[in-house]
N, C-alpha and C positions, 0 to 999 in steps of 0.2 A: 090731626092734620086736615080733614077734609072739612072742622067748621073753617079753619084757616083757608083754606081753599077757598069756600064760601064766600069770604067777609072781605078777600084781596079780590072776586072775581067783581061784588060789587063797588066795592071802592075804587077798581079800577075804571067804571063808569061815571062812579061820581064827580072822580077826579077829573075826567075825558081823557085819557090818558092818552099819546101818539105812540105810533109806533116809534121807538126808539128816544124816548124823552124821560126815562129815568137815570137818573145820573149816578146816585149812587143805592148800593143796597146792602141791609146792616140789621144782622139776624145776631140778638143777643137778648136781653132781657131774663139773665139767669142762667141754663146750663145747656148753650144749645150741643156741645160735644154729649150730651148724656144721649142723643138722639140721632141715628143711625143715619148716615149720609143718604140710604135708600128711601128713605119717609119724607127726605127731601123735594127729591126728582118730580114730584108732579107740580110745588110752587115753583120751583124754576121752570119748568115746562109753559106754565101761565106766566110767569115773570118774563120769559127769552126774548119774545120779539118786543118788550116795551124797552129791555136796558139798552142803552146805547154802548157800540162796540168798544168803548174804551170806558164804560163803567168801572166803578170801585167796588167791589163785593166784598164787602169785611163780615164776620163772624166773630164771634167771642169764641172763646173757649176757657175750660178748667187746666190744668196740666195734667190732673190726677186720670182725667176720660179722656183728652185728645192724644188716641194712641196716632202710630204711623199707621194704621188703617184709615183710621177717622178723618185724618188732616188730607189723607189723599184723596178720597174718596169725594171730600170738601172742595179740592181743590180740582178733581176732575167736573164737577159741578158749574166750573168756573169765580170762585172763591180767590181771589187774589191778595188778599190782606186778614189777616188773624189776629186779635187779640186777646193777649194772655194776660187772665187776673190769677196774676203773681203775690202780688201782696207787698210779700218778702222773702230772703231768701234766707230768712232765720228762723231754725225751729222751731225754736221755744215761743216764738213770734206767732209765727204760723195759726201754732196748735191754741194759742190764745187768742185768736182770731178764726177759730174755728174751722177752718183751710181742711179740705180733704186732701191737699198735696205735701210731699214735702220739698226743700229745695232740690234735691236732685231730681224730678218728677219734672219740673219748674224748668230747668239745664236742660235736661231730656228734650221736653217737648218741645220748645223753641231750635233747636239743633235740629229735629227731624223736620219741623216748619220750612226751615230753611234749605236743607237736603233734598228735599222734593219740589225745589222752588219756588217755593210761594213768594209772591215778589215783595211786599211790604210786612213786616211782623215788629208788633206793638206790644208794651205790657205795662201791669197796673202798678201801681206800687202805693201804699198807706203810710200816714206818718200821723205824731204825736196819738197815739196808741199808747194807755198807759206803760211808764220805762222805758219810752224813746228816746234813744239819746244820739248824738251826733255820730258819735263811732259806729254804730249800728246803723246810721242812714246810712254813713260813707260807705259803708262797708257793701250794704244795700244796690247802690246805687253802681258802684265800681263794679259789681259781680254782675249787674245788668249788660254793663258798658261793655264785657268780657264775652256777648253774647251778639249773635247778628240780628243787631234790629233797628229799625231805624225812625223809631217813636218811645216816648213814654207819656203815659198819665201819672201823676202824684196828684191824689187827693191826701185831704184832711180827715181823718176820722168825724165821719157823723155818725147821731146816734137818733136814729130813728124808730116812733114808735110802732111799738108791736114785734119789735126784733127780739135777740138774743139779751143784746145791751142795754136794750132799753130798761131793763131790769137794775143796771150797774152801770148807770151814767159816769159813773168815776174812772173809767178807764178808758175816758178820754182828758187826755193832754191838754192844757190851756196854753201851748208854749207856742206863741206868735214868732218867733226868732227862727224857730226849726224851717218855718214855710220859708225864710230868706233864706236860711241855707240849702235847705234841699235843691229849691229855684239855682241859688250862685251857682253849687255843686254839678247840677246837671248840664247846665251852660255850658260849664268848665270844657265837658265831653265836647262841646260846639254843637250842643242840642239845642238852636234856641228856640224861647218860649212864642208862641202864636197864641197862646191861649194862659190866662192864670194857673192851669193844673195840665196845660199840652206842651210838648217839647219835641221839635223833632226836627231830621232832615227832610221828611215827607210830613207834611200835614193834610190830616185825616178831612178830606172832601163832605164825607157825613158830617163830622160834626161843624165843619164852614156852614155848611146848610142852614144847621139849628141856629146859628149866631146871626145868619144872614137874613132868619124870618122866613126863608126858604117853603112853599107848601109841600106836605110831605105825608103818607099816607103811614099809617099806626096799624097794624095786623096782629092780631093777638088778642088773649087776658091781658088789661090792662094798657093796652101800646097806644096811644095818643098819637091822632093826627091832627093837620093843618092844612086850611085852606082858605085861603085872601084872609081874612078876619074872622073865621069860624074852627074852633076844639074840636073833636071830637073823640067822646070818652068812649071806648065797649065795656062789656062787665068786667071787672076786676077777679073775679070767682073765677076759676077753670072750669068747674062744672056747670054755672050761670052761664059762660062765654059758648060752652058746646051747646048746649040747649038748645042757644038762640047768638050767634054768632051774629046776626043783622041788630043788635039789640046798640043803639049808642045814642050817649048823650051830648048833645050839643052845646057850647060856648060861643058866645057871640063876641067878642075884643071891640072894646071902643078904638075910636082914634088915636087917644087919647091912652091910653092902655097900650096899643102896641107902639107908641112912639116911645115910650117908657121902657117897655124889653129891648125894643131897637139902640138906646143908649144906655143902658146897663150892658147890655152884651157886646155893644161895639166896643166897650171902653176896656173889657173884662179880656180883650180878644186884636187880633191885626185888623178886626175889620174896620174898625171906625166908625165915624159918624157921617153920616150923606148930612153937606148943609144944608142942602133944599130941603129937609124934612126938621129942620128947628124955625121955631115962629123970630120974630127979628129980636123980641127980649131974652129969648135963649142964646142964639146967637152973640148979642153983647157979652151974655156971661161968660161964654165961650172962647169968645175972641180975646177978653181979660186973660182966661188961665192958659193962653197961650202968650200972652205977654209978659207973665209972670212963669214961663216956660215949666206948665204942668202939663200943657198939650203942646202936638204940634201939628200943623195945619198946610195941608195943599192949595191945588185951586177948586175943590169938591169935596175936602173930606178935612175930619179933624181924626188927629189917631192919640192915645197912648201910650208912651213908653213903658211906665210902670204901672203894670195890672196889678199892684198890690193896695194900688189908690183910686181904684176904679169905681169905686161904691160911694165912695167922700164925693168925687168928681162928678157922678152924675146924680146925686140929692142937689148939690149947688148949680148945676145946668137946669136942672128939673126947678128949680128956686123954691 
C-alpha cells in the first residue's frame, strides 16, 4: 500500500488535481476484498479532499472474501457501490471457471451488501463458457433478478493469454445467439442496456468516464491512466511496481487514434458520437446510416440503438 501511496501522491500532481474534482473512484483490478479495509484508510485519507461530495466509490469484490465485516468496513470508508464477480450461480459452472465461491457465497454476500446499505450493488455474469446453454443463462439471470441490485455486466467468455484457458481455448463457446438472448433476457427485467455487456437502473459513472475518453489516473501494478492524449503504463510485476512505484511508461494517441476509440466506444455505449469531432466525409457517411435508420441523430450527437452493430458501424464511418 505505501508504493500505492507513492504513485497516487505523485500523480495527483501530474494530473493538478483540485480540491474536490474527482468524480468517480473504482478500486478493483483483481481481489480487492482479499485486503483488509484498514490497509485502506491512509489512500482514502490522500484521496478525501480531492472526491467530490457526491462521488461514486465502487470497489469490486469476490463473494467468497467480502464478508459482512469487509463490506462494512468498505462502506464506512465511504464505498457506496460494490461489484460482485459472480460469474454464475451454478456450481458446476462455477467450479469450471475456477470461482473460489459458490452460489450461496454469491446470495450471501450481495444480501449483506444491501443490509448495511450500500446504495448501488452490481454483479458479473459470463456466458458461452463451454455447455452454455439458454436454460442455465435464464436460470442465471432470473436468480440475479431475485437479488437487490440494480446493475449487471454480462460479458462474453475471453480467453486470454497466459491464463488458466489459455491452455484449453475450447471452452469457449462460439454461439453469437446466446449474446441476443442474454441482452433480450435481462431487458426483460427493465434493465436497459447503456453499454453492449452494462444493464442497469443506475449506470456505472466510472465506466461513462472510460467511454467518454474521460482523464483519469491508473494507481497500481499494471492500472493505466489518461491524460489529454497521453497512457500511461506502471510496471505490470507486483514486485517491479513496489521497487519503483514512479516507474511508467508513456503513450502518446494521435488525433487520429483517439477519434477512432471516441467512435468505437460511442457507438458500443449511450454516449454517442459528438458531430463536431467527424471531418465533413465522415459525417456524409453518417448522415446516410441514419437514413437508412442504423443511427439516430440529434442536433450534436449521432447515437446507436443496437450495440450489437457497433463494430460494422464504425469501420464504415471510419471508411
Amino acid at each position: 500500500m505505501q508504493a500505492l501511496h507513492t504513485q497516487l501522491s505523485f500523480e495527483l500532481t501530474r494530473f493538478k488535481a483540485k480540491k474536490e474534482s474527482i468524480e468517480t473512484l473504482f478500486i478493483g483490478g483483481g481481489t480487492p476484498s482479499t485486503v483488509s479495509p484498514e490497509l485502506y484508510v491512509p489512500i482514502f485519507k490522500l484521496l478525501q479532499p480531492y472526491l467530490k461530495k457526491d462521488a461514486e466509490i465502487t470497489t469490486e469484490a469476490n463473494p467468497n472474501s467480502a464478508s459482512k465485516v469487509w463490506l462494512e468496513g468498505m462502506k464506512n470508508l465511504g464505498v457506496n457501490r460494490v461489484s460482485f464477480g459472480v460469474q454464475s450461480f451454478d456450481a458446476a459452472k462455477l467450479k469450471a471457471l475456477n470461482r473460489a465461491h459458490n452460489p450461496e457465497q454469491a446470495r450471501e454476500s450481495i444480501l449483506q451488501a444491501k443490509a448495511l446499505g450500500i446504495e448501488h450493488i452490481s454483479l458479473d455474469l459470463i456466458y458461452n463458457y463451454q455447455g452454455d446453454t439458454k436454460a442455465l443463462l435464464l436460470k442465471d439471470i432470473e436468480t440475479a433478478f431475485s437479488l437487490p441490485i440494480d446493475h449487471i455486466s454480462a460479458y462474453e467468455l475471453t480467453i486470454e493469454g497466459g491464463t488458466k484457458f489459455a491452455e484449453t481455448p475450447e471452452v469457449r463457446q462460439d454461439d453469437e445467439n446466446l449474446a441476443f438472448f442474454v441482452s433480450k433476457q435481462i431487458e426483460k427485467h427493465g434493465f436497459k442496456a447503456y453499454e453492449i455487456s452494462n444493464f442497469g437502473t443506475y449506470q456505472s459513472q466510472h465506466n461513462k468516464g472510460y467511454w467518454q475518453i474521460k482523464d483519469y489516473i491508473g494507481a497500481g501494478a499494471g492500472a493505466v491512466g489518461f491524460l489529454k492524449e497521453r497512457r500511461f503504463y506502471p510496471s505490470t510485476g507486483i514486485e517491479a511496481y513496489i521497487e519503483n512505484p514512479l516507474h511508467v511508461t508513456e503513450e502518446t494517441l494521435t488525433e487520429d487514434e483517439l477519434l477512432t476509440e471516441r467512435i468505437f466506444l460511442g457507438l458500443r455505449s449511450n454516449i454517442g458520437i459528438e458531430k463536431a469531432t467527424l471531418c465533413a466525409e465522415m459525417q456524409k457517411r453518417t448522415d446516410f446510416l441514419c437514413e437508412e435508420k442504423k443511427l439516430i441523430a440529434t442536433s450534436t450527437h449521432y447515437y446507436n440503438e443496437n450495440f450489437f452493430l457497433s463494430d460494422e458501424l464504425a469501420l464504415y464511418i471510419l471508411g
